[in-house]
VEXVODREN-645639 format. One record per residue (C-alpha): x, y, z; residue number from 1. Coordinates in steps of 0.5 Angstrom, whole numbers, plus 500, padded with zeros to 3 digits. Layout:
// VEXVODREN-645639
+------+-------+-----+------+
! east ! north !  up ! resi !
+------+-------+-----+------+
!    X !     Y !   Z !  NUM !
...
+------+-------+-----+------+
***
This chain:
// VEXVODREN-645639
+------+-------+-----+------+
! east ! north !  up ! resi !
+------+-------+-----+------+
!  248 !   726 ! 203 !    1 !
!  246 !   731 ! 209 !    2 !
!  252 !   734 ! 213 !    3 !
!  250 !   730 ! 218 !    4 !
!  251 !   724 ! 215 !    5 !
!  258 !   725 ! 213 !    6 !
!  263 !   724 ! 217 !    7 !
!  271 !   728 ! 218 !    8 !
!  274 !   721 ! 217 !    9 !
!  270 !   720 ! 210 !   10 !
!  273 !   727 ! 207 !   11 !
!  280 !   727 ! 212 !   12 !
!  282 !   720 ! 211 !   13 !
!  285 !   714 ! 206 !   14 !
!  286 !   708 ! 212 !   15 !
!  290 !   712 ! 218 !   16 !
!  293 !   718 ! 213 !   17 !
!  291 !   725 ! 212 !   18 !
!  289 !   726 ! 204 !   19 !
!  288 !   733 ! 204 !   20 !
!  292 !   737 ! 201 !   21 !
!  293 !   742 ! 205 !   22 !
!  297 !   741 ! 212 !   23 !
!  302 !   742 ! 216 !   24 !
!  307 !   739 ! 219 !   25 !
!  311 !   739 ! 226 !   26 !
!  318 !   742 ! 222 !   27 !
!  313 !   748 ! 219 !   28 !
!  315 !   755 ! 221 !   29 !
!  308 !   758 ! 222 !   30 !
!  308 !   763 ! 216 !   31 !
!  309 !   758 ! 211 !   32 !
!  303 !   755 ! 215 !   33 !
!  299 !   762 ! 215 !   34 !
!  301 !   762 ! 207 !   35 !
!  298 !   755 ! 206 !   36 !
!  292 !   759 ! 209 !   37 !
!  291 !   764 ! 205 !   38 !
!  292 !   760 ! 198 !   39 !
!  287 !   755 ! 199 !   40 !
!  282 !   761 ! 203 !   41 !
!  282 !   756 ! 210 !   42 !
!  282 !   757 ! 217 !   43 !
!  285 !   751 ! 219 !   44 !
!  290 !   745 ! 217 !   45 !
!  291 !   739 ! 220 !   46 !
!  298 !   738 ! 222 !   47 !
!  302 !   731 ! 220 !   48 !
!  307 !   727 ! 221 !   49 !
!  314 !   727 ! 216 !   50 !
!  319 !   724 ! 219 !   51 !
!  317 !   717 ! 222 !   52 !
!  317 !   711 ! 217 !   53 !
!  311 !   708 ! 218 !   54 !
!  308 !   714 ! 221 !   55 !
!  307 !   719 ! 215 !   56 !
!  301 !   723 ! 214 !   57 !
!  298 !   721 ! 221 !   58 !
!  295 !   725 ! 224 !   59 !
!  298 !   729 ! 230 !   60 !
!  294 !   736 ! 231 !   61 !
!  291 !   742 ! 228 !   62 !
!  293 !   749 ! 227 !   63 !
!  288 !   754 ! 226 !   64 !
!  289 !   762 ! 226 !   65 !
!  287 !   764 ! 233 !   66 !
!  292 !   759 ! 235 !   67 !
!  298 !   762 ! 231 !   68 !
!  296 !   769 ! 233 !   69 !
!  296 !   767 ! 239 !   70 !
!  302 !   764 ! 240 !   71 !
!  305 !   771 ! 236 !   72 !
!  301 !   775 ! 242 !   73 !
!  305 !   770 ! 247 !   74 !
!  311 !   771 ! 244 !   75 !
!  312 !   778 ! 244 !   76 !
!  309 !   779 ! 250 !   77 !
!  315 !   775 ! 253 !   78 !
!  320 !   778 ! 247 !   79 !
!  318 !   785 ! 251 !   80 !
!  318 !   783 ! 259 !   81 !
!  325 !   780 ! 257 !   82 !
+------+-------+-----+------+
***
């Protein structure tokens, strides 16, 4: 199969639930998420639902490092100017 062919939803999802076995989830402080990274040598993880009954394992969003990175930046910035 061509990689033009393959569709995300084919290797990401099982009906409307992430299957992969590395994600993230809302309540995740970022360097366990950082930490996910490094163990499975990826730059991004899907962040997933936890906590909601009949909406666990959907997904909700995507990290990846510029984005943690980015928001370590901002929040020093802000630590520094306070």
């Amino acid at each position: 199969m061509l990689l033009q062919e393959l569709l995300v939803s084919e290797i990401c999802f099982d009906g409307e639930k992430c299957r992969v076995p590395w994600t993230a989830t809302p309540s995740m402080d970022l360097l366990s998420v950082l930490m996910t990274m490094n163990r499975h040598g990826i730059s991004q993880v899907p962040v997933v639902l936890e906590h909601i009954e009949d909406h666990r394992g959907h997904l909700v969003g995507l990290l990846d490092r510029e984005c943690i990175s980015l928001t370590c930046r901002a929040l020093a910035t802000r630590k520094s100017l306070s």
